[in-house]
N, C-alpha and C positions, 0 to 999 in steps of 0.2 A: 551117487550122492543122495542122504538123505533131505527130503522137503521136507518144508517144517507144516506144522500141522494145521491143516484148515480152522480159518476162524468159524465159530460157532455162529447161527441164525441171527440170534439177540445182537452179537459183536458186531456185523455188518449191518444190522439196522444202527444202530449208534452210530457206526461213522458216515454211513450216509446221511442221515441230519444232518450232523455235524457241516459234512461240505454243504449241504442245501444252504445253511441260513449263514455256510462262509459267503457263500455266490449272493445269496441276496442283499448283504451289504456292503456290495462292489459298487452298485449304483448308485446310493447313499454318498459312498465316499468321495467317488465322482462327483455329483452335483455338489456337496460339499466344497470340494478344490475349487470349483467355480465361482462359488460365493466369497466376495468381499470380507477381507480381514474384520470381523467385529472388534469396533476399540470406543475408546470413551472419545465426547465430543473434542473436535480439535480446539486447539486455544490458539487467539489472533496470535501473529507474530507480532513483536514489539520490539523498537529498536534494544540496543544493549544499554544506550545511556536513558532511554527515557525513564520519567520520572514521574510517577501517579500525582494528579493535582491532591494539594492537603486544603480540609479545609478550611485554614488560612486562607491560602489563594481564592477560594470560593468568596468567603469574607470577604477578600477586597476586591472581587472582580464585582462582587453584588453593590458594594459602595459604592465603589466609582460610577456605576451606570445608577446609583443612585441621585449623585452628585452633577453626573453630564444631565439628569431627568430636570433636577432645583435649577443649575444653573441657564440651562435653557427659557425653563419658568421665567428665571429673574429677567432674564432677558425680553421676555415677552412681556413682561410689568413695564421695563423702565420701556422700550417703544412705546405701549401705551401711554404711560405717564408722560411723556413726550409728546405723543400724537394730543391729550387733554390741554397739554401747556398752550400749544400751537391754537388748536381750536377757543380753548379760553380767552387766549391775546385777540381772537380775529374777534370773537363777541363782545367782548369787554370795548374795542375799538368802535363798532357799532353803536355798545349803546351810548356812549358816548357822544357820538354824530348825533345822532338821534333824541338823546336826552338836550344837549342844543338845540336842534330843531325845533321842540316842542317846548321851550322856550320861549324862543323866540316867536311862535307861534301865537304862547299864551301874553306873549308880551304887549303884540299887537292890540291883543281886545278886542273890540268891535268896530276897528277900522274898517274891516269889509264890507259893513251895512249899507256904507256909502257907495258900493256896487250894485247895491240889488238884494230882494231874498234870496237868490240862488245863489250869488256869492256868498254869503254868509254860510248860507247850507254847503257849499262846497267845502269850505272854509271850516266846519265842525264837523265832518266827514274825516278830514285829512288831520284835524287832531284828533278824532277819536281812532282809526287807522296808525296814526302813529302812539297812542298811547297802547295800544292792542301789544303793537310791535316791543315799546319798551320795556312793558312785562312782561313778554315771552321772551327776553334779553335776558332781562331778572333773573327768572325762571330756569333759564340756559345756565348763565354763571351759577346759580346756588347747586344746580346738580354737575356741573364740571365741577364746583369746589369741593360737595360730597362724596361723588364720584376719585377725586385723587384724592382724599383724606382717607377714602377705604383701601384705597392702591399705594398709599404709604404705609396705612398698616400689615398688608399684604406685602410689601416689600420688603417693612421689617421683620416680618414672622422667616418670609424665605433667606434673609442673610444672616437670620440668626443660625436657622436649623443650616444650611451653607458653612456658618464659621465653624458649628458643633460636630458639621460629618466631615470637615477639614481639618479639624484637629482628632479626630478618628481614626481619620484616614493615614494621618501621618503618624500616630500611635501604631495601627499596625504596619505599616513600612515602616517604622523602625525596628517594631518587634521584629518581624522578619527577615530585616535587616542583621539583627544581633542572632537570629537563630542562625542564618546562614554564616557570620561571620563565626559565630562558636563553635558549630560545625567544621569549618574550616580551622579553626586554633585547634580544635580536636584532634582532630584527622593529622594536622602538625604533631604533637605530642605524641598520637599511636605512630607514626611513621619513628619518629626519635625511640620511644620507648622498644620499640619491635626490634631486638639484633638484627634480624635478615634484611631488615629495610634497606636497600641500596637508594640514596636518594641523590637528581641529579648536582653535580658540582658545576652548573654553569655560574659565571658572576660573583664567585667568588661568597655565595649565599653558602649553602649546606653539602652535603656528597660525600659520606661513608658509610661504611656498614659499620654500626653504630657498638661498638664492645662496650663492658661496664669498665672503667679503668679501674685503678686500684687504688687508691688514695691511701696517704700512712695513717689518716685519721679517719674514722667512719662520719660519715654526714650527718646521718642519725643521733650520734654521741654530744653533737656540735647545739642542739635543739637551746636555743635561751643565751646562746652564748659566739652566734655571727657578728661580724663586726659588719657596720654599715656599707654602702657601697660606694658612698661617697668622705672622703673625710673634711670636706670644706662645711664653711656653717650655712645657714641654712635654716628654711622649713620645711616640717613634713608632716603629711595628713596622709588620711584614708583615702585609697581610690579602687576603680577598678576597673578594666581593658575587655571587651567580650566576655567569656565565661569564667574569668578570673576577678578574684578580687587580691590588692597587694597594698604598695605605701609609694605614694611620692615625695619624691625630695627635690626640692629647688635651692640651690647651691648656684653660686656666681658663676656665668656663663665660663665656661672654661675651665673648668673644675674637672678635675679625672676620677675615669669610674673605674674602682678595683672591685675584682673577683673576689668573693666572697671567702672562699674554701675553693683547696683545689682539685681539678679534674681536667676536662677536656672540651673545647667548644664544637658545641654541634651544631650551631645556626648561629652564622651572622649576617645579614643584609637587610633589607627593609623590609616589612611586613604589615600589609594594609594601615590600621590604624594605631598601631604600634609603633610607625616610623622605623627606623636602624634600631634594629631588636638584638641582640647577642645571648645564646640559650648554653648554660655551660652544664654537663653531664657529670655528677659527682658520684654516678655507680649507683647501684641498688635502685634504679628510676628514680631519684632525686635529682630536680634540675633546679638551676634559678635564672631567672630570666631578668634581663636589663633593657628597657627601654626607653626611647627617645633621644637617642645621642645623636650627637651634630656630626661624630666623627669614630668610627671602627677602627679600631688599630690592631684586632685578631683576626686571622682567617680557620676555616671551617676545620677541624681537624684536629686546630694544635693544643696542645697540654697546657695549661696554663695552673699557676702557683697562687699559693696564696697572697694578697693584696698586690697581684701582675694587673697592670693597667689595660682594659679591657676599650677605652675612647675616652671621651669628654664630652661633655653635656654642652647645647648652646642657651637661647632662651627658653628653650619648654623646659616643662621638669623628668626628672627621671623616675621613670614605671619601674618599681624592682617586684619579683614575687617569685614565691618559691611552690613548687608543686613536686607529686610525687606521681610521677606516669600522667597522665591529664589530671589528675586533678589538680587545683590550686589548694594550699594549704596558709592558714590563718599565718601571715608573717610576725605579727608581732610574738608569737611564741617560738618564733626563731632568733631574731634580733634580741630579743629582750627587752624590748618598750612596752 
């Protein structure tokens, strides 16, 4: 058998480096494997629902410990201003005694001469002692009175600013009020508008996977030319519900409320400030929404026709509005008023 032919001088110097500087980064690699995965700082874990403070929240948590700081203030006025009343009476009673006293002292005259010089001298010792006294009485009352004439003004400055950061205060707990609620109507609408939504059917409220139905008329074509929801008489003005604006109508308590144009109900039950809401799906994410009824007469699901009695209204008025996916849309170019 032929061998194949010897490498050349040059050949084997080359591959001997070659292993040399493979061997010398054996121990590299090593202490490498050893070391600690380098990655970016870890990040806290945070629950799944928590929720960053906004700040809003900041605003009113700063308020409030603004408002516990005043009304504490006030509180330490009106004790004072109480502890002054208290003290005022008990001087005021003094001088009082006292200004009798000295009275009846000077009333006397110089009946004591007939004692003696030393009675006499006793005798204008103990009015001038008492007159000492009646002026530092004086003296007592005009700074008790100036004294809570500055603590009533200081009482009025603190219930002013009190009344200004309680109406502040309840400015933004409403606002936040109305954010979270609009939030919420939101979140209602995208769950309706979304197909896939499976929403639950407890109560007889909502629970389908939401299809557009098919109406023989398009919603859209309908714009200027709805007929109202109520056919009773009636007034009606402008209103609006969280992050909708629509029209209320008040109609004699017992009046039925008909579907606008037909489709399918996708929410009936009560709904925070809405009261018994009924949301009906006319396709193409057009809805119209009915509130304030005393009484449901649809459930979640069913198809309903045009001018199909949808409940009846009691004393409140009825919330109507028409949106398209979340938004709410100007009803009067629907209706036609």
């Amino acid at each position: 058998m032929e061998l194949p032919p010897r490498p050349s001088a040059h050949t084997r110097r080359r591959r001997s480096v070659r292993r040399r500087r493979g061997w010398r980064l054996v121990p590299l690699l090593l202490v490498l494997a050893g070391l600690p995965a380098l990655a970016q700082p870890s990040v806290p874990f945070l629950p799944a629902d928590a929720v960053a403070p906004t700040s809003e929240d900041a605003d009113l948590a700063a308020l409030r410990e603004r408002l516990a700081a005043l009304e504490a203030d006030e509180a330490a006025v009106h004790t004072e201003v109480e502890q002054l009343r208290e003290r005022r009476e008990r001087v005021e009673d003094s001088l009082h005694q006292r200004v009798r006293a000295l009275y009846r002292m000077r009333r006397a005259g110089m009946l004591p001469v007939a004692g003696g010089f030393e009675a006499m001298l006793s005798h204008l010792g103990r009015m001038e002692r008492l007159e000492r006294m009646v002026s530092g009485d004086v003296r007592s009352v005009a700074f008790l009175d100036r004294r809570a004439t500055a603590l009533a003004g200081d009482l009025a400055d603190k219930e002013r600013e009190l009344e200004t950061g309680r109406r502040e205060l309840a400015q933004l707990e409403e606002r936040q009020r109305l954010t979270v609620a609009s939030a919420r109507t939101s979140d209602l609408f995208a769950d309706l508008v979304d197909p896939d939504a499976r929403l639950p059917m407890g109560g007889g409220g909502y629970g389908l996977t939401l299809r557009d139905p098919e109406p023989r008329v398009r919603f859209d074509a309908q714009r200027g030319r709805l007929r109202l929801p109520v056919a009773a008489g009636g007034t009606l003005r402008d209103a609006a519900r969280e992050d909708g604006s629509g029209l209320e109508f008040m109609p004699p308590p017992g009046s039925r409320v008909e579907v606008v144009s037909e489709g399918q109900v996708a929410f009936a039950r009560p709904y925070g400030v809405y009261g018994n809401m009924v949301v009906v799906d006319h396709g193409e994410g057009f809805f119209t929404v009915y509130a304030g009824l005393a009484r449901l007469d649809v459930t979640a699901g069913e198809p309903v026709v045009l001018g199909q009695t949808l409940g009846a209204v009691g004393t409140a008025p009825l919330y109507f509005e028409v949106r398209r996916g979340t938004r709410s849309l100007d009803p009067h170019e629907w209706v036609g008023i």
